[in-house]
N, C-alpha and C positions, 0 to 999 in steps of 0.2 A: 504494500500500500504506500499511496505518498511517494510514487515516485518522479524524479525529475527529470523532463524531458524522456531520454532513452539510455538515461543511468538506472537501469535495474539494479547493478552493487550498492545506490545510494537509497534502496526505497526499506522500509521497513517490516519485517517476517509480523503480521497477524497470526500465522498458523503454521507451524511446518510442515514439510510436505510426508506425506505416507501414503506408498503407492497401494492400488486398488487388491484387495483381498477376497477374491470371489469362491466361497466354501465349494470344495469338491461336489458335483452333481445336484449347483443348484442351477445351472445353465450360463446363458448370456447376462451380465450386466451393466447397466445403462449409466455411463457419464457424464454430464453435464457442468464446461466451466465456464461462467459469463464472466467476462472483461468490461469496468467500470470505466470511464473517463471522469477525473477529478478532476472540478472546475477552480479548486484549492486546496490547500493540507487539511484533512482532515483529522480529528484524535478518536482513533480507534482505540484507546486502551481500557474500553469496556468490551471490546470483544477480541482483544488478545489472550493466546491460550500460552501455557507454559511451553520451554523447548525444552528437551524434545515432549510430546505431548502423545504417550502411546495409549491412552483411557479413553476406551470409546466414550464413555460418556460426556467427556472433556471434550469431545471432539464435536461435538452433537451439533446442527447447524441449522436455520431456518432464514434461507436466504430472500425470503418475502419481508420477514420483520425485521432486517438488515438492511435490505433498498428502502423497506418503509421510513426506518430510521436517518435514512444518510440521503436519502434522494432530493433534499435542496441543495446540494452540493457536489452530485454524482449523476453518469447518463449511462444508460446499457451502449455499448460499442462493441462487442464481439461476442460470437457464442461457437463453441466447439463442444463435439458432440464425439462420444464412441463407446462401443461397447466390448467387452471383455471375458474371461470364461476361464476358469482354474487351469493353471499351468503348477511345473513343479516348484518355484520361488515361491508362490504362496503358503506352503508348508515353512519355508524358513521366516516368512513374516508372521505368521502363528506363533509359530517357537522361540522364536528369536526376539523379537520385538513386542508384538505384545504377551509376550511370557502366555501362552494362553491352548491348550489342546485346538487343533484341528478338528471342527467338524464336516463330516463327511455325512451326502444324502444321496438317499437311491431310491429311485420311482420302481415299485413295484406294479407294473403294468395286469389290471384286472383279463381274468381269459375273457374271450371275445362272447358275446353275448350271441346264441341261436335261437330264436322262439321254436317252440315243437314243430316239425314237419308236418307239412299238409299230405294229404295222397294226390289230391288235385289243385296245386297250387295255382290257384284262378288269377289272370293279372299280371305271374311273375315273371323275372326275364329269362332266358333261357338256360342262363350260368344259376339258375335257382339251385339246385342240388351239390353245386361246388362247396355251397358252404357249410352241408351238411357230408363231405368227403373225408376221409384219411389225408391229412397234412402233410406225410408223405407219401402218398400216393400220387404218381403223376399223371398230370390232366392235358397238359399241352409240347405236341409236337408227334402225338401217335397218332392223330388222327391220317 
């Protein structure tokens, strides 16, 4: 924050940085970082967090009542977006950093649902009976 001109060395750390930790098979997750233009120095030291600051809680952030707060002095200028998915460094930012186990999740996908077979399945399409087949049994390329 507060920085001058295009001296980033001269601007001041609000929050250290900690890269994105996305727990083993929870998928894709979603980053979003807006870029403020100061119209002058602002005093963020009601929302400066300690360095280094590895307490999720400490971390915590609500960036609507932040712009609410500073927005006669601040204009959104940029917004970069991306998303991300567990690799193996995120087991050492667990361990390592925020001293904390690894959670790990796994979608137990439900068996496919069949209603009861008809004898005369009125309507249906013609692949009607595939879904009531042997899984491995095979259906295409012997015809």
């Amino acid at each position: 924050t507060n920085i001058p001109g295009n001296s980033v060395a001269q601007g001041q750390e609000t929050c250290p940085y900690l890269p994105p930790f996305p727990a083993r098979g929870s998928g894709f997750h979603r980053f979003a970082f807006l870029l403020f233009k100061q119209d002058k120095p602002i005093d963020f030291s009601g929302d400066t967090r300690p360095s280094p600051c590895y307490q999720l809680a400490q971390r915590t952030f609500r960036t609507f009542d932040f712009y609410k707060k500073h927005q006669e002095a601040m204009t959104p200028a940029g917004l970069a977006f991306f998303q991300c998915r567990w690799d193996d460094s995120v087991t050492h930012i667990f361990h390592q950093l925020l001293d904390m186990r690894e959670p790990v999740f796994e979608f137990v996908r439900p068996p496919p649902y069949h209603p009861k077979q008809k004898r005369f399945p009125h309507r249906q399409p013609l692949r009607y009976l595939d879904r009531y087949r042997d899984s491995h049994e095979p259906t295409y390329g012997i015809y």
